[in-house]
C-alpha positions in Angstrom: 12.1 75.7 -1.8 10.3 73.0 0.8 12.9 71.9 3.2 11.6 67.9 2.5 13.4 68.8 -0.6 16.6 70.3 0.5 19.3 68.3 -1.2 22.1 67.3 0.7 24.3 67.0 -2.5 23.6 70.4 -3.8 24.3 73.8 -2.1 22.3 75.0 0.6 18.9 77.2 -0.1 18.9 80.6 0.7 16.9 80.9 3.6 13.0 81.7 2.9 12.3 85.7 2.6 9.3 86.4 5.8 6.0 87.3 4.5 6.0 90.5 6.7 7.6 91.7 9.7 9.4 89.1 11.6 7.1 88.2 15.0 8.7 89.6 18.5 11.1 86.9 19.6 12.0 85.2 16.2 15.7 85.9 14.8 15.6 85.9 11.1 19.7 85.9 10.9 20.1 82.2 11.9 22.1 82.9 14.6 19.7 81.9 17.6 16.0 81.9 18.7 13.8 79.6 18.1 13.7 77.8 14.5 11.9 79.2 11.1 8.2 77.3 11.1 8.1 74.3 8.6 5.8 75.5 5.3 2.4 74.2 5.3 3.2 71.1 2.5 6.0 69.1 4.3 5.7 65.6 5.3 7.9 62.6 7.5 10.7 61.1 5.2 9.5 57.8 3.8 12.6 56.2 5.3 11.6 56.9 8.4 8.6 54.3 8.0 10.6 51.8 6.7 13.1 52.2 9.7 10.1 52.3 12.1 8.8 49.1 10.4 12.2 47.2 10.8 12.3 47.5 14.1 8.8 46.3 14.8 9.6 43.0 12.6 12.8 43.0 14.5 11.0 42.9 17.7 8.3 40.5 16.7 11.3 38.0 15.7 12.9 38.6 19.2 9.3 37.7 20.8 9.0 34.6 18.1 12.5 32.8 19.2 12.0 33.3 23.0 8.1 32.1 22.2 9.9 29.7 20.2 12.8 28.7 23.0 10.0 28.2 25.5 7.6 26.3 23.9 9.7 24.3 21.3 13.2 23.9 23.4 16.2 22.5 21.4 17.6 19.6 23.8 13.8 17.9 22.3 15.9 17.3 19.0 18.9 16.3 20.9 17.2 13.4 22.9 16.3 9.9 21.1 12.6 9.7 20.1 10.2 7.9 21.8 8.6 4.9 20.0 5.2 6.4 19.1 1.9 4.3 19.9 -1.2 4.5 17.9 -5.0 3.4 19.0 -7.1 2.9 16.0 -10.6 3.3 16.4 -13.8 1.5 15.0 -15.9 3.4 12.9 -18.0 3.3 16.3 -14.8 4.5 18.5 -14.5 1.1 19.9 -10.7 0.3 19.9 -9.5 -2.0 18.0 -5.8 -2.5 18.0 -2.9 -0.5 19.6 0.3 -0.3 17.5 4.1 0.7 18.4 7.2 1.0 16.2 10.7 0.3 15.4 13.0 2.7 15.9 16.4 2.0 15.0 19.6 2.6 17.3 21.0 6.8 16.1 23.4 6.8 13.4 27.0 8.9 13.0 26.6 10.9 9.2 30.4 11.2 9.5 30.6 7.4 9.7 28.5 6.4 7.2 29.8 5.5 3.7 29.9 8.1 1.4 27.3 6.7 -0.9 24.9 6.5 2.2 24.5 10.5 2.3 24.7 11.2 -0.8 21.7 9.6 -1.8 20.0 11.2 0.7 21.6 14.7 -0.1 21.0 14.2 -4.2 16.9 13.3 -3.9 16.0 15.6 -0.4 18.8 18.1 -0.6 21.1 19.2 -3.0 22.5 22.3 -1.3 21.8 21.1 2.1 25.7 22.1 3.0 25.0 25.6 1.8 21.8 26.7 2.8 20.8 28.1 6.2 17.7 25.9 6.9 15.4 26.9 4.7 16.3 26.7 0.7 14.7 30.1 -1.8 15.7 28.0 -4.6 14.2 24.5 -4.2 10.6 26.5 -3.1 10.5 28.2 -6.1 11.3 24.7 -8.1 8.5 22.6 -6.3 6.4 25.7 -6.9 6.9 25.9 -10.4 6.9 22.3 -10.7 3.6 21.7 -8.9 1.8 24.7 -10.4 2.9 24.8 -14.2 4.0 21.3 -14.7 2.1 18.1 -15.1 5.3 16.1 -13.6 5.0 14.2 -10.1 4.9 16.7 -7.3 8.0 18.1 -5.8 8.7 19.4 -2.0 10.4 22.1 -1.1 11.4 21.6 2.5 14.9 20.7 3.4 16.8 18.5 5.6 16.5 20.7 8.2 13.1 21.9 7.9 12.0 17.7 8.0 14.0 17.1 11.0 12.3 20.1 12.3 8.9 19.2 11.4 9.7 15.1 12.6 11.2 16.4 15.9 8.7 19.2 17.1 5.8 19.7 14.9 2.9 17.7 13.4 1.9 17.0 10.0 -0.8 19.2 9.7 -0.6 21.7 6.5 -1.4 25.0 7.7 0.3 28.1 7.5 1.3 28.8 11.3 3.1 24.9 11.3 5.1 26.1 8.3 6.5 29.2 9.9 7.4 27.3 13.4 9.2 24.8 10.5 10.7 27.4 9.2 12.1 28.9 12.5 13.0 25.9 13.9 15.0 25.4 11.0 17.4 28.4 11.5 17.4 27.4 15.5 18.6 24.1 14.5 21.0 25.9 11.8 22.8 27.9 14.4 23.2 25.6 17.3 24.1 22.1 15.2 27.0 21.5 13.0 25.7 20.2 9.7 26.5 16.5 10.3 24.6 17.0 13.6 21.8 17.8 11.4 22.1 14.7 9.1 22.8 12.2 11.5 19.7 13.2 13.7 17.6 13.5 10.5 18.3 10.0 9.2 18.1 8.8 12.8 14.1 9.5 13.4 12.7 9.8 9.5 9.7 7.4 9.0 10.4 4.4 6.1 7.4 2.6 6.0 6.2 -0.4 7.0 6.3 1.1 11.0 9.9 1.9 10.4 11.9 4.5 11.7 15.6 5.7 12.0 17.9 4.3 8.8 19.4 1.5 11.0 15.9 0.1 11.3 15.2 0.3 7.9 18.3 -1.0 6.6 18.0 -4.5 9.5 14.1 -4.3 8.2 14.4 -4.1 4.7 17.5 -5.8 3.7 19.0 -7.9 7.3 22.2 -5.5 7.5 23.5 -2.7 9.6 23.2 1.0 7.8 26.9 1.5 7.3 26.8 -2.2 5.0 24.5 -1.0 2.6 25.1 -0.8 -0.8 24.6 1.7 -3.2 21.2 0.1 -4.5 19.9 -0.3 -1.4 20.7 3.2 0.0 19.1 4.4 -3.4 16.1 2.5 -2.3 15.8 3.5 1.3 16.3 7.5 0.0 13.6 7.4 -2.0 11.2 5.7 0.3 11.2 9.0 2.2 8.7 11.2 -0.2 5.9 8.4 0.4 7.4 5.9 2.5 3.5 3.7 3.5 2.7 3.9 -0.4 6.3 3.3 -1.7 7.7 0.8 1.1 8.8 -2.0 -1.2 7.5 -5.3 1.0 3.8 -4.1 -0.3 5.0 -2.3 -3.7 8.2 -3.7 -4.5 7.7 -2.0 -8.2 7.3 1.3 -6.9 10.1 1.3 -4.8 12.6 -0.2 -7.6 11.1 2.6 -9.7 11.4 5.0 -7.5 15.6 3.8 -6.5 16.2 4.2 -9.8 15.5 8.1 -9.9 17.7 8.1 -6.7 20.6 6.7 -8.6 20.0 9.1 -11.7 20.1 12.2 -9.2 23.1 10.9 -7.2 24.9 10.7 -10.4 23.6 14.3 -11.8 24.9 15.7 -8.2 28.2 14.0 -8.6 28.2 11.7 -6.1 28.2 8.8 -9.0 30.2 8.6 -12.1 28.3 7.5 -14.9 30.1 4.3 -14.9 29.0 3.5 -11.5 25.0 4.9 -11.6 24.8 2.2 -14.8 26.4 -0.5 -12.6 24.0 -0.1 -9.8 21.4 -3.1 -9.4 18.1 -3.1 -8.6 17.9 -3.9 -5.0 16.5 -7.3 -3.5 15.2 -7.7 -0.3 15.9 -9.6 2.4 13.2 -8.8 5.9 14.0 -9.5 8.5 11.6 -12.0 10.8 9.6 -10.1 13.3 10.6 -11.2 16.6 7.1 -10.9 17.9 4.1 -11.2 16.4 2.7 -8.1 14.7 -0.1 -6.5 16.7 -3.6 -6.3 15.7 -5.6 -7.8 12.9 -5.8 -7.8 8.8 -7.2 -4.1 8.7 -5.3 -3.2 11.5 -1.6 -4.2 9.7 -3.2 -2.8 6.1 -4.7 1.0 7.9 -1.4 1.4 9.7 0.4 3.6 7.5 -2.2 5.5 6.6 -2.9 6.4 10.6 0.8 7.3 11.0 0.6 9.8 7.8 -2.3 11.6 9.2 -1.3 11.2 12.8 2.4 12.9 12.0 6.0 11.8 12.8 7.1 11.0 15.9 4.9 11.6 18.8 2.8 10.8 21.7 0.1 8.5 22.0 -2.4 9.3 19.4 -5.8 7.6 18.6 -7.1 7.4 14.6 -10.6 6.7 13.8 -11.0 3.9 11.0 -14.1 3.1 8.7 -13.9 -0.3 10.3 -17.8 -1.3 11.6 -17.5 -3.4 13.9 -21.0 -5.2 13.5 -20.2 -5.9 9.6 -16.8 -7.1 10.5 -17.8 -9.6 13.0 -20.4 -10.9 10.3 -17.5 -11.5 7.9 -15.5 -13.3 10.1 -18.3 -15.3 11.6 -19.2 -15.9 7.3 -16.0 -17.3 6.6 -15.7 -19.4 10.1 -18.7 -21.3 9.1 -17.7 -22.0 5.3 -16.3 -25.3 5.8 -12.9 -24.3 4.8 -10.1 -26.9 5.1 -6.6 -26.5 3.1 -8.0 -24.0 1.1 -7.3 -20.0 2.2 -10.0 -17.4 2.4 -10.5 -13.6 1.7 -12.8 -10.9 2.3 -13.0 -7.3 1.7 -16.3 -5.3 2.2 -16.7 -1.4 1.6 -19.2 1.4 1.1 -19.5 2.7 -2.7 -17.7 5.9 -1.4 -14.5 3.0 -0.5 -14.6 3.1 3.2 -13.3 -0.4 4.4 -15.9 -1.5 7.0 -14.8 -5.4 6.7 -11.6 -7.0 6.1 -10.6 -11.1 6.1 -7.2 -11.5 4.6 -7.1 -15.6 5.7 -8.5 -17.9 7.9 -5.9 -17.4 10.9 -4.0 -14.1 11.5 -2.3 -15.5 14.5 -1.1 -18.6 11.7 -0.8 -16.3 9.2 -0.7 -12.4 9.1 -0.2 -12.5 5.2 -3.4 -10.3 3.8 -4.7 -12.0 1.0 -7.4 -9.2 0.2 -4.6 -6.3 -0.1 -1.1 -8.0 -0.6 -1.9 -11.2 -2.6 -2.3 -10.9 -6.5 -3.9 -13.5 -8.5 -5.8 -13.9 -11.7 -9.2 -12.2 -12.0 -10.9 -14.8 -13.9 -14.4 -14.4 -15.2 -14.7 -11.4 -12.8 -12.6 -8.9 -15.2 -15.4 -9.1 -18.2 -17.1 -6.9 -16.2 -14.2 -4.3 -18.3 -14.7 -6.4 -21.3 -18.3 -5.7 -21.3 -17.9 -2.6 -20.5 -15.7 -1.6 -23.5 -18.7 -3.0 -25.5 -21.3 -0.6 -24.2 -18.8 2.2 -25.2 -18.8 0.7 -28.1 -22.7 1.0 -28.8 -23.4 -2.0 -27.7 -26.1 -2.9 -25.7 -27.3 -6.0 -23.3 -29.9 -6.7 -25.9 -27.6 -7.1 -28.9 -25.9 -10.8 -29.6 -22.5 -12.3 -29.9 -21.6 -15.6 -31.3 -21.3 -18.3 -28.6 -19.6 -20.4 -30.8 -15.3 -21.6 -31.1 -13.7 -18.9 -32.1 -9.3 -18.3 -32.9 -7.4 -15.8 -32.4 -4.2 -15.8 -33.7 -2.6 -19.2 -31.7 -5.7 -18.9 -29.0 -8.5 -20.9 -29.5 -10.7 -20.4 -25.6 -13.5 -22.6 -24.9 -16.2 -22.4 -22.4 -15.7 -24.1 -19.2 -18.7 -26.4 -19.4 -18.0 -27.3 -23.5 -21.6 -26.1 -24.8 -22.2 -23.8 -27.3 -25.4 -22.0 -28.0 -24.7 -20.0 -30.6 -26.1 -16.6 -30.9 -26.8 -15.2 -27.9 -27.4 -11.9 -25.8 -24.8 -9.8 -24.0 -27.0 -10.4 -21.0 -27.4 -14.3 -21.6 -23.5 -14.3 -22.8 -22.4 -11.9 -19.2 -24.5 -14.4 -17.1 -23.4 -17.5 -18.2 -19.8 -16.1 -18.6 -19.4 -17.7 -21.7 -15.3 -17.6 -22.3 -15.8 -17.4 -26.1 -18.1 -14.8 -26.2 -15.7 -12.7 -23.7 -12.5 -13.3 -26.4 -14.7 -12.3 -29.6 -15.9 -9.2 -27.6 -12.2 -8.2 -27.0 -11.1 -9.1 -30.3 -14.4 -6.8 -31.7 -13.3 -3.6 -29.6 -10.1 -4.5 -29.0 -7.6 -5.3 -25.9 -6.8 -1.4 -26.1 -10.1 -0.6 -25.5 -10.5 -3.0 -22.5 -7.7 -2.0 -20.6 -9.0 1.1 -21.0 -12.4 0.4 -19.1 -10.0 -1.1 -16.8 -7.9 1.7 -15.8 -11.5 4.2 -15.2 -12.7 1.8 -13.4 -9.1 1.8 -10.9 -7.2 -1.2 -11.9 -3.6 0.0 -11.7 -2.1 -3.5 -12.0 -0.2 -4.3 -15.3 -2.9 -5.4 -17.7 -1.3 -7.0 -21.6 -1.7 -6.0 -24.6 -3.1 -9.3 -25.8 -6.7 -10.8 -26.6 -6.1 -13.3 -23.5 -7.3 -10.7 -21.2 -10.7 -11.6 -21.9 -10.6 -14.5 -19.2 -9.3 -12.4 -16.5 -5.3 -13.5 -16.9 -3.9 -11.0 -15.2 -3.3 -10.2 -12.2 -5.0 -7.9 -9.4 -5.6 -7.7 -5.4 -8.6 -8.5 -4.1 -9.2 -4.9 -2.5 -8.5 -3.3 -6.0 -11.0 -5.3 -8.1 -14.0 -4.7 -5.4 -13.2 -1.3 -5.7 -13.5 -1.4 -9.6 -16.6 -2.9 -8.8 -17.4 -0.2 -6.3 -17.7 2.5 -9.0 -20.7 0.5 -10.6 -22.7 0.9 -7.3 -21.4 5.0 -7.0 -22.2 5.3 -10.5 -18.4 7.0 -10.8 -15.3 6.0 -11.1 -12.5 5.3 -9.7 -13.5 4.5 -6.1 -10.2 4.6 -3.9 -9.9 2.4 -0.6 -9.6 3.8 2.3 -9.9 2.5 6.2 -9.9 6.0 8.2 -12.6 8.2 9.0 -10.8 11.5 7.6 -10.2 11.4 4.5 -6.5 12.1 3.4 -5.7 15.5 1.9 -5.3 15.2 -1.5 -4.4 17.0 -4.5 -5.8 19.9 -6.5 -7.8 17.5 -8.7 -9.2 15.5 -5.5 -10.2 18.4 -3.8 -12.2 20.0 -6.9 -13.4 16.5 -7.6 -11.7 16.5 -10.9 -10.4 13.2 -10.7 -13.1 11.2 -10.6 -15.9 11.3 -13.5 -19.3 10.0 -13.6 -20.2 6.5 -15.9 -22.4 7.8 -18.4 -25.9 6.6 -17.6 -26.1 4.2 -20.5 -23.5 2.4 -19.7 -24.3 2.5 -16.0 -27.4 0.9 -17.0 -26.0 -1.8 -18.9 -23.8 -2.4 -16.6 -26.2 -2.9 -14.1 -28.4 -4.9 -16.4 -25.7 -7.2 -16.6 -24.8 -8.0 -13.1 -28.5 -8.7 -12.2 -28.7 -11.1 -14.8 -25.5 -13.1 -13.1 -26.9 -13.2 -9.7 -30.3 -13.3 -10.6 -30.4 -16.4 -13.4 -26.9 -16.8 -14.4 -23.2 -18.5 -12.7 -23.8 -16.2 -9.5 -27.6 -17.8 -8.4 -26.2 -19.4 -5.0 -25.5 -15.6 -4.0 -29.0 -14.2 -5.1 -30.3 -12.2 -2.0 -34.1 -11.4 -1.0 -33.2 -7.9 -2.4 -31.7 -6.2 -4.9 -28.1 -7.8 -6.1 -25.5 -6.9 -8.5 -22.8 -9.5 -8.8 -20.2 -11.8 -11.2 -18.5 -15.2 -10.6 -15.0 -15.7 -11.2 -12.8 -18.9 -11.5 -9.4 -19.1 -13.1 -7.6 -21.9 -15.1 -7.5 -25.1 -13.0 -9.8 -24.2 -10.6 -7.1 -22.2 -8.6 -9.1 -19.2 -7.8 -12.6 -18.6 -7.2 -14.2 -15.5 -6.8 -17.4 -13.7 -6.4 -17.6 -9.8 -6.3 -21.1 -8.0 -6.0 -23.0 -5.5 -4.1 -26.3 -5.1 -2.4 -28.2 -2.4 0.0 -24.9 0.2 0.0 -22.5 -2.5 0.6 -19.6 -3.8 -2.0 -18.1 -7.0 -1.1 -15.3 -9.7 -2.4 -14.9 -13.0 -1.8 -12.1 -15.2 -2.4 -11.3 -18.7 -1.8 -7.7 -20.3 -3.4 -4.5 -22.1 -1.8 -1.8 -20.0 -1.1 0.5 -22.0 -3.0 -1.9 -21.7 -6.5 -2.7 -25.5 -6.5 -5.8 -26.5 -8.3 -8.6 -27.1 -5.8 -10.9 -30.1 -7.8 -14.4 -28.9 -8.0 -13.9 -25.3 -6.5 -15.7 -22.1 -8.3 -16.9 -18.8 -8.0 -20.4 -19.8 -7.9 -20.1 -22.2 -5.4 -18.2 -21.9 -2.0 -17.3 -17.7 -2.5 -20.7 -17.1 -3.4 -22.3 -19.1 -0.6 -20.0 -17.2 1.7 -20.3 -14.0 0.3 -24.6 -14.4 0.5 -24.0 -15.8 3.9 -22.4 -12.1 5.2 -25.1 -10.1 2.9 -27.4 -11.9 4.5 -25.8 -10.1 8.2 -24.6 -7.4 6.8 -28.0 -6.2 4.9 -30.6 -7.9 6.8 -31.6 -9.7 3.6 -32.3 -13.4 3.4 -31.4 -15.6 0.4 -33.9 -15.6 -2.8 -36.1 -18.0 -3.3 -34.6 -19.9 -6.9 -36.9 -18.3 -9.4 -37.6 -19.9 -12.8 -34.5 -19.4 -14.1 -34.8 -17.9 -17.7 -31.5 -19.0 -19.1 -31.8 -22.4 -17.4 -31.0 -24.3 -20.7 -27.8 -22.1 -21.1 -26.7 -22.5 -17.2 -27.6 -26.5 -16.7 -28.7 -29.5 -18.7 -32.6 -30.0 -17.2 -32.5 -34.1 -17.9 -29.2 -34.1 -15.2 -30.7 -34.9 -12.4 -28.2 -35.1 -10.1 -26.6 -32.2 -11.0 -29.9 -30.2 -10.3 -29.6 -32.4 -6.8 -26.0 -30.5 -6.2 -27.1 -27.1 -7.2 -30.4 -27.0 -5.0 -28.3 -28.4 -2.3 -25.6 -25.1 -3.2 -28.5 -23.3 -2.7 -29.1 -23.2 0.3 -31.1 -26.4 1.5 -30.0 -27.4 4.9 -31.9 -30.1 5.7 -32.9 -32.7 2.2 -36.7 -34.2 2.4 -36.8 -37.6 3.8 -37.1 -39.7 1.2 -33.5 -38.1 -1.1 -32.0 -38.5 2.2 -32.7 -41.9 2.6 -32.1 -42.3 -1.1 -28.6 -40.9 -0.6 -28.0 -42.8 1.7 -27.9 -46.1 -0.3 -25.8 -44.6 -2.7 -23.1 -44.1 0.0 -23.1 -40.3 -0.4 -23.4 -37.9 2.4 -24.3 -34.1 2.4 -22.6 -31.7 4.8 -24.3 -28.3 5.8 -21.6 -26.5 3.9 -23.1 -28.3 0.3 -19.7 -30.9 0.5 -20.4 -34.0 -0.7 -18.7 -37.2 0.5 -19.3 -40.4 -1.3 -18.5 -43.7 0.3 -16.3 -45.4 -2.5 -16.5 -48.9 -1.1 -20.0 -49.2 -2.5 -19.0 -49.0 -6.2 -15.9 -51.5 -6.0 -16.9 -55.1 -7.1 -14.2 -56.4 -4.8 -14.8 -55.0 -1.7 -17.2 -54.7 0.2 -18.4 -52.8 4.2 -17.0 -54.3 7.0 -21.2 -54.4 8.2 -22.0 -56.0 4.8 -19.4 -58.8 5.3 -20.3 -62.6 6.1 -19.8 -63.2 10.0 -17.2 -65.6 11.1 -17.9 -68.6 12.8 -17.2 -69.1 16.5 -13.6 -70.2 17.6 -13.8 -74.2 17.5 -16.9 -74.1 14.9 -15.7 -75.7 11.7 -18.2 -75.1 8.8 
């Protein structure tokens, strides 16, 4: 028998017999000398290796927490954070605005009202009061959530792992981070009480809108101290915390409410609710707080905040973010809508590459006046500008910009549209149809392949806005953001869709699907093509000729009911730009449209931003569609809209008689006194006689 398989439950072996005599000096009896040699086939224990391995990983964890002691003390979590600053960088590395935040005064867990922390506890951490730091069971959920499951993805990282990873660490995603988060997290664990934890966790997590600490957030969002808040809103403010720059409710209100609403359903699944009470819960309504100062920065500087702080991590030092901002193309927009003449009326511009780098932003004429961005926050009808989806569902459909649709009246069910200018030219082209943005044609081409079908085109294309079910989307009645629908417009130029905005240099990490590409898909070619097709035709012949460039242009006019909003979106040379001109109180604005002032201002930055200059009017070949040719003052005011700065002599003097002046801008002023019968210029009046002069 081997003595590596003596066993120590059975009797003893009989000692080995010796092969021959016993060598001089070894004592076969047991009772001394030197011990019997060990036969040729034994080997260590296995348990000795697993004892010899323990120790090493017990002495690499004694290294890690002094390592861990020096470099990542625990008074840093004990002391209140410092406000973090952010430099954001030009596309060039030229700063451009400096940004602090708001962090709120710490709060007491044990004084908060019980609803507070539970709806904390219910949507971050169930068994926060049970676990030591890290939980086995929630990883496993968010892993088999986000691996085998096409729900909304989950975390896995407790309480104490995110006030771990706010207090010490940044946000990038690697491996190395995620231990030191896990370590911390047992440091913390075995020095803190639980409510130490929780109170210093909801003291320094970020809630959006440059917000940090739940006192903050709670005099930000809703104008009351954190220990006043109701249920709702403590629903609300717990669920900002998974995405708090996409989810903050003063840009996404919807999302938020959405999002609260989960909050209540876990609270009352945890027990913290009854069912009676998660049913009586409200949605909740804001109240923000004024700003006491004025924000910081510019329009793309307030919109590419949040992202910078996502990629530049919690709480921190000074930290500096590259945008996609170019400085050269953004001073052309701003020096473009300076010079457009603009007087009540409000302004926006939004300019990106096909790929959806921002590299221009105007959200109004004044940011010191008014910091309200009306390319990213404002959402108003798309007018003409959304049958670019319209038209698009008709190419799917087999369609092509050679085939014809009725330009005629048409009814649909209590709906009866009608083109803007009342002409009807009965069967026309796609192309003709698209470039005169016939209303008519639009509703008959819904009402062919159906609303379904255009909301589709809509949603590849990006548009995440609510769209109805109804034929009435065919004049652009719902409502979008500027930055969205130059995005959808975007994905023409890339030739895939959907383009996503973005103002920083890095791109944010996405999911599985971004980084395979998987969640973008290419147009098919034919109905790139078309699409194409169609958008020269606008620009080139069509509602969008003041915009018409030296080069190559893609574009569509948009104006919406009342003249309220005008729009023109196109693209030219690599470069996708917006353009929208409205009042911010959606008054009509006599005489305003897409083709006129937004596409005069939207040519005028092409012109900087590409180096082009502005077409010479060609023969248009839909003339008789666009204008009547016997109006002759109206083909006065559209050469004028195009572009003449100076009129020949002899108009000018012409003009003049009539009492009607031209600006540089195209406005026309006309001097009423000369068409009233009773009244006549102070210059045209008889003189009065002298004092003492009878007649």
């Amino acid at each position: 028998m081997r003595i590596d398989s003596y066993d120590a439950w059975g009797q003893p072996p009989a000692p080995p017999e010796p092969a021959g005599p016993a060598p001089a000096g070894f004592d076969t009896t047991g009772t001394g000398g030197p011990p019997p040699p060990l036969p040729p086939g034994w080997r260590p224990s296995p348990m000795r290796w697993v004892a010899r391995g323990l120790g090493v990983v017990i002495v690499l964890i004694v290294i890690a927490i002094i390592w861990l002691a020096i470099t990542a003390p625990l008074s840093k979590s004990l002391e209140p954070p410092v406000p973090p600053s952010i430099t954001l960088l030009s596309a060039e590395g030229e700063p451009i605005a400096r940004h602090g935040a708001e962090i709120g005064k710490p709060v007491d867990a044990t004084k908060l009202p019980a609803h507070v922390t539970g709806a904390f506890l219910a949507i971050e951490d169930r068994r926060f009061r049970s676990h030591l730091g890290v939980d086995p069971r929630g990883i496993l959920r968010a892993f088999v959530n986000n691996t085998f499951t096409s729900n909304s993805s989950q975390g896995g990282s407790t309480i104490t792992q995110q006030l771990a990873k706010n207090a010490f660490l940044s946000s990038d995603r690697t491996l190395a981070r995620k231990l030191r988060e896990v370590m911390i997290a047992f440091w913390l664990e075995a020095w803190l009480s639980k409510d130490e934890i929780l109170s210093r966790y909801l003291s320094n997590v970020y809630f959006g809108d440059n917000v940090y600490g739940l006192q903050a957030a709670a005099r930000h969002y809703f104008s009351r101290d954190a220990d006043e808040l109701t249920t709702g809103q403590a629903a609300m403010l717990a669920g900002l915390v998974k995405a708090p720059s996409r989810l903050a409710p003063t840009q996404n209100l919807k999302g938020a409410r959405d999002r609260q609403e989960i909050v209540v359903a876990a609270m009352e699944d945890a027990g913290y609710l009854t069912a009676g009470e998660a049913r009586a819960v409200q949605p909740a309504r804001l109240k923000v707080a004024r700003s006491k100062r004025l924000p910081t920065g510019t329009y793309f500087a307030d919109w590419v905040l949040p992202q910078a702080r996502d990629q530049a991590g919690a709480i921190g030092a000074d930290q500096t973010v590259k945008t996609t901002l170019e400085m050269r193309l953004q001073r052309a927009a701003i020096r473009a809508v300076g010079s457009a003449g603009l007087r009540q009326a409000q302004v926006a511009l939004v300019s990106m590459r096909p790929d959806g780098r921002i590299v221009a932003m105007v959200g109004g004429k004044d940011y010191a006046n008014s910091p309200f961005n009306r390319a990213t926050q404002a959402r108003r009808q798309a007018g003409s500008t959304f049958k670019l989806f319209v038209y698009l569902a008709a190419l799917r459909a087999g369609m092509t910009p050679d085939d014809t649709v009725e330009d005629k009246p048409v009814t649909i069910g209590n709906w009866s549209p009608k083109n803007s200018d009342g002409r009807y030219l009965g069967e026309i082209s796609l192309s003709q149809a698209f470039a005169r943005s016939s209303n008519v044609a639009s509703a008959r081409l819904t009402q062919q392949v159906g609303p379904k079908a255009v909301i589709k085109a809509a949603r590849d294309l990006g548009i995440s806005t609510p769209i109805p079910n109804e034929a009435t989307i065919a004049l652009g009645t719902s409502s979008v953001s500027l930055l969205e629908l130059t995005a959808a417009y975007a994905a023409v130029a890339a030739g895939e869709a959907p383009v996503r905005p973005r103002g920083l240099a890095q791109p944010p990490e996405g999911s599985w699907l971004e980084k395979l590409g998987l969640d973008t898909r290419k147009i098919p070619a034919d109905q790139l093509a078309g699409l194409r097709t169609l958008l020269a035709a606008s620009i080139r012949e069509g509602t969008g000729r003041q915009a018409n460039l030296s080069v190559e242009a893609f574009g569509k006019t948009g104006t919406t009911q009342d003249n309220r909003d005008a729009l023109f979106i196109g693209y030219a040379d690599g470069i996708v730009t917006g353009v929208w001109v409205g009042n911010d109180d959606n008054t009509p604005n006599a005489g305003l449209s897409g083709g006129g002032l937004p596409a005069r201002i939207w040519r005028d930055y092409m012109m900087r931003a590409t180096g082009a200059s502005a077409a010479g009017r060609p023969d248009p070949v839909i003339e008789d569609v666009i204008e009547d040719a016997g109006d002759d003052v109206g083909n006065l005011i559209d050469a004028i809209g195009n572009g003449v700065d100076t009129l020949p002599g002899e108009v000018q003097r012409q003009l003049d008689d009539l009492g009607v002046r031209v600006g540089r801008d195209g406005a026309v002023e006309i001097d009423r006194d000369r068409f009233l019968p009773d009244r006549r210029r102070p210059e045209d009046e008889e003189p009065l006689p002298p004092e003492g002069e009878g007649p």
